[in-house]
N, C-alpha and C positions, 0 to 999 in steps of 0.2 A: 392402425385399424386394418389396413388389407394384410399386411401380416398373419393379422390373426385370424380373419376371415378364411385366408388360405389355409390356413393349416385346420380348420374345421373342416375345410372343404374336402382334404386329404384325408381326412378320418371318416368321413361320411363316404366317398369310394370305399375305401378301406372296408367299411362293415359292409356294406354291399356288398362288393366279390365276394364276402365270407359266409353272409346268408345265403348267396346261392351255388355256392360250393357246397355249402351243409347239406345240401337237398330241403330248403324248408325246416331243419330243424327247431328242436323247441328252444324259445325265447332265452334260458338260462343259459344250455348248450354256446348260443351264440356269444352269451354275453359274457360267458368264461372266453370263448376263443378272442374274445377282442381283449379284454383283461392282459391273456397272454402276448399277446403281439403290439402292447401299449408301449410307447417310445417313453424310455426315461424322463424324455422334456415336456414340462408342463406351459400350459400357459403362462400360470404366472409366477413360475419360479424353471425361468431354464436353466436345460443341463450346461454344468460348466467343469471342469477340470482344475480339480484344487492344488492348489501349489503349495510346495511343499512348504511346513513351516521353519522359519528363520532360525540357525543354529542360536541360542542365550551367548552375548559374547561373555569370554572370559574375563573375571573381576581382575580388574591390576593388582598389582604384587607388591609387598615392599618388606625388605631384610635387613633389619637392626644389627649391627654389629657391636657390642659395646665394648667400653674398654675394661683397662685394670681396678679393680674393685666389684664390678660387675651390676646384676640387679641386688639393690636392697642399700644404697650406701647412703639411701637421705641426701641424694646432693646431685651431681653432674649424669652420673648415669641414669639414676630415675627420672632425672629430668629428660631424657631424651626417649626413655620409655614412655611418658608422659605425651609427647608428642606423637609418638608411633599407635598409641593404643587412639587417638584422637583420629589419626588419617582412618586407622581402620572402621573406626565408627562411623566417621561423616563419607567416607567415598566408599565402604565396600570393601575395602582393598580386604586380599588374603596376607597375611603377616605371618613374619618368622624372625626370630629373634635369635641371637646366639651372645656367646661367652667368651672372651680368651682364655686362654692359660692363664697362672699367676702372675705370668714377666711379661705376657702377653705377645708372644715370638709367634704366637701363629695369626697372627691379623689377617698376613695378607691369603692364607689357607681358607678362613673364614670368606673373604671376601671373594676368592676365586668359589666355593659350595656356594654364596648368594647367587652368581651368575650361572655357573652352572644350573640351577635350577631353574635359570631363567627369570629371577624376578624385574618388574620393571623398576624399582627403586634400588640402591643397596645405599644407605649411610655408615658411614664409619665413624663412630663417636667417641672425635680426640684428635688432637693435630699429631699425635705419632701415627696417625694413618697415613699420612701423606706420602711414606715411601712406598708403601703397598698399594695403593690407591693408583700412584706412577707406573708402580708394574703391572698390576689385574687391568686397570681401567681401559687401555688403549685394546686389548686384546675382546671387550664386548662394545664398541661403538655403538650401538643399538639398543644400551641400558645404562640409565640414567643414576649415576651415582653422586653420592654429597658428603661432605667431611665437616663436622664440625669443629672449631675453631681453629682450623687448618687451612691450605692450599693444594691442591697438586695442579700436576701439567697438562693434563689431556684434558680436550674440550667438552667432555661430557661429564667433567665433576666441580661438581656447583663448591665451590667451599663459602662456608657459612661462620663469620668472622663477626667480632662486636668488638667494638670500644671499652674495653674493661676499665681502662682509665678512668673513664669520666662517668661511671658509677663509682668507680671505686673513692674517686673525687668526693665526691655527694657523702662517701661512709666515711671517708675523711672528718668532714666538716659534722658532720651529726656525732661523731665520736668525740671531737674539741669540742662543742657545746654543752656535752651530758658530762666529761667528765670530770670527777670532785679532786681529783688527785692531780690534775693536768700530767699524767702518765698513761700512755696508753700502748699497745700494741697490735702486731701484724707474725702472724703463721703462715708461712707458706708453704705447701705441698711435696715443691720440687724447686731448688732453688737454680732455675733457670729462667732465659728472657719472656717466656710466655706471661709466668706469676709475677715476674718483673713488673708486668704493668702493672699489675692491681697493686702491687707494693708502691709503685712512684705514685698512683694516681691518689693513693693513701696517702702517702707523704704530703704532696700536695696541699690535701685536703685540709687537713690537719693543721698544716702552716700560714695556709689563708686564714683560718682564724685567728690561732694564736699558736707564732715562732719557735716559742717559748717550750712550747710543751714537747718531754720526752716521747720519743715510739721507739717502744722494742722491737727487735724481730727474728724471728727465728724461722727455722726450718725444717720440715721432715727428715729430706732425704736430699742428696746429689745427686745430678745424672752420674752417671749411665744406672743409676738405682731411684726408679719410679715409685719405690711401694710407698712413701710419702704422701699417696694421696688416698691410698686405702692402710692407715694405721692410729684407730683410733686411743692407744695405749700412747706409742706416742705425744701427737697431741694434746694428752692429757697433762705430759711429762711438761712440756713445751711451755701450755697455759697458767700450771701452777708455779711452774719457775716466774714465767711473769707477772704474776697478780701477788707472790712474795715480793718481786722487787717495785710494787709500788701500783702496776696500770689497774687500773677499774674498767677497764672498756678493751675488748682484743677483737680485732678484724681478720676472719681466715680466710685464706686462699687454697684450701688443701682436702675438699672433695671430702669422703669418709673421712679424714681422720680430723675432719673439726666436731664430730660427732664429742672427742675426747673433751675438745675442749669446753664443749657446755655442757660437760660432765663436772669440770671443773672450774667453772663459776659458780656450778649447785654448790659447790663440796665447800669451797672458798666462803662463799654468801654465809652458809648452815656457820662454819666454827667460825667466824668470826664477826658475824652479827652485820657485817656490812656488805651492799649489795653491789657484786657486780657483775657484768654483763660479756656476753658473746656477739659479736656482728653476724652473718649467716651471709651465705653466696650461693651464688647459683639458685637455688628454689627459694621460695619463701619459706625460708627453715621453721619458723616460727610456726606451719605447717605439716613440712614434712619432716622434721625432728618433732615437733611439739604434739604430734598428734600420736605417735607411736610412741613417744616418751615424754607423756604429759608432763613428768616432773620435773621439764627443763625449760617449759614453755616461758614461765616467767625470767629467765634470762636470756631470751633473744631481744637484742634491744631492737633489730631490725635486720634486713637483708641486703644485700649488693642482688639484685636479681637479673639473672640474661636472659634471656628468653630462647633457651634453643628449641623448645619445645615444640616454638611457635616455629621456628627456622624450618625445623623437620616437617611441622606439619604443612608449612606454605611451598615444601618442594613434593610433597606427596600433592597437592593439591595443582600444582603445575604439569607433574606427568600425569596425572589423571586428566587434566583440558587441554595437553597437547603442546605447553605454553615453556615446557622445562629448559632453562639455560643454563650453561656451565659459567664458568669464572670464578671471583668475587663477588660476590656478598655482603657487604657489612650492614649489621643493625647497631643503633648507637641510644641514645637519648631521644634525639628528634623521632626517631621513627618509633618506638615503644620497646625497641628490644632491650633496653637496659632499665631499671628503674630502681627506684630504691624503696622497700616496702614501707608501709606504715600501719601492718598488724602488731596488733596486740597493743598499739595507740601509744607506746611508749617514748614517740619522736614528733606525738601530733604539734606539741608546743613549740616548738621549730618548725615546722612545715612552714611556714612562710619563708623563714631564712634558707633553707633545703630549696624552697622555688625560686626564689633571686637566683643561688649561685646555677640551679639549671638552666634556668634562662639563660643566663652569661656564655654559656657552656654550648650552648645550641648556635648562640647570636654568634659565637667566635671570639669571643671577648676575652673568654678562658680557653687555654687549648691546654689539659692538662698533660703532664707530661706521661711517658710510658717504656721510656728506658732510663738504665741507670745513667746518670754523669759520667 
């Protein structure tokens, strides 16, 4: 209150010396000239000095790099688009995606333009990243990069690895239970150690049931020749060969080019009146085959599913809270990155015997295997 008393006190001098400076002036006169020599600060709203307003911080960043086959292969690559377009939704992030070549020589180019632009994430999706990954990564310490189903050396790349066994395990045992033939099969992509697991952990699977039953297997391609996992002509070649020598049930490992092969359980099912089925990996194909080419949907008998989706999106969601670590990574059974689907309901009548062997599998009971003999 003396505050404010004072400063009335000062405005009532104030018009004072002014009325009589005026000479007596008339009333308005004055009350313009006080008008003009009135202080900004009111009583009850003082003058203050606004400060300046806070720059919008910049949204985080993150740059997809995909590998061979590219966006569109229904399988490993859209699945990790699938997680990239997810960060960008739920944090904000600004996204940038790229492509390789066909043989895919320019990875590690791609991944030197992510940094260069600065972004705070770069993934590389595919353990052939991992030599480029070794060479770009140490050169930006201060952006946070991640490889799926790979490793590298430098501390600021997360790699993001799963137990493909022990889904592959689960397609094993779902594939000896459905099949009428006890013949079944396995395609793999690239016939190296990576596919190798899902091939043992099939084998495996397969044998826990019953010993007895055939597994074909075949393969796209040999290294140093990748295109095995974008060649759905192939594939196709591959699956009909085996569904003539007998399996009714085939489990792929081979990205695009199993798109062929439930091509050719349609074609097989149609001339011959008997039904049989594709296994699906990586997404729930049953999904994203089935939904783009409805007329394959009824021969997914189920999926191997890994979840990188989820991987990608749980390392966008770490550089965004600050939280981001490099190393290993594995997602397995126990923690939800592996799973084995049960769309399109054609495995629900086993789902009990599918949760026994998981259980086992988690307890330790089963350690299924993931190289060859």
């Amino acid at each position: 209150m003396t505050r404010m008393k004072s400063k009335w006190l000062i405005l009532f001098i104030v018009f004072g010396l002014i009325l009589t400076a005026c000479g007596g002036g008339s009333d308005d006169a004055a009350e313009e000239e006080v008008v003009a020599e009135e202080p900004a600060e009111t009583l009850d709203s003082p003058a203050t000095t606004a400060a300046a307003a806070e720059p919008e911080a910049e949204p985080f960043s993150i740059c997809l790099v995909l590998d061979i086959g590219g966006l569109g292969d229904l399988a490993f690559n859209d699945l990790a688009y699938s997680g990239y377009e997810a960060a960008i939704a739920d944090f904000g992030m600004v996204g940038t995606f790229l492509e390789p070549d066909g043989g895919g020589e320019n990875r590690g180019e791609l991944l030197e333009l992510c940094a260069e632009a600065g972004n705070d994430l770069i993934v590389g999706n595919g353990f052939l990243f991992d030599a480029a990954m070794n060479e770009v990564a140490p050169n930006y310490p201060d952006i946070n990069f991640a490889i799926t189903d790979g490793v590298a050396e430098p501390g600021n790349v997360r790699g993001m690895l799963f137990k493909h066994a022990e889904g592959s395990f689960l397609a094993g045992v779902a594939a000896a239970l459905k099949t009428s033939t006890n013949n079944v099969g396995f395609i793999g992509g690239v016939d190296f150690p990576l596919i190798h697991e899902f091939e043992q952990g099939f084998l495996a699977g397969v044998a826990a049931i019953n010993p007895d039953i055939t597994v074909q297997i075949g393969y796209a391609s040999v290294p140093p020749d990748f295109s095995g996992f974008n060649d759905p002509v192939k594939g196709k070649e591959i699956a009909l060969a085996q569904y003539e020598a007998g399996a009714d049930i085939i489990y792929h490992a081979a990205g695009g080019t199993g798109t062929g092969m439930f091509e050719a359980a349609k074609e097989v099912s149609e001339s011959t009146g008997t039904k049989v089925w594709g296994i699906g990996v990586d997404f729930d194909q049953y999904y994203t085959v089935g939904n783009p080419l409805p007329e394959l949907q009824e021969y997914i008998l189920t999926s191997m599913v890994k979840a990188a989706d989820v991987s990608i999106y749980n390392a966008a969601k770490a550089t965004v809270e600050g939280t981001f670590t490099g190393g290993p990574n594995v997602d397995d059974l126990s923690t939800g990155g592996i799973y084995l689907s049960y769309s399109g309901g054609y495995i629900d009548d086993i789902k009990d015997t599918l949760e026994e062997y998981k259980a086992k599998i988690i307890s330790g009971e089963i350690v299924p295997p993931s190289v060859r003999p």
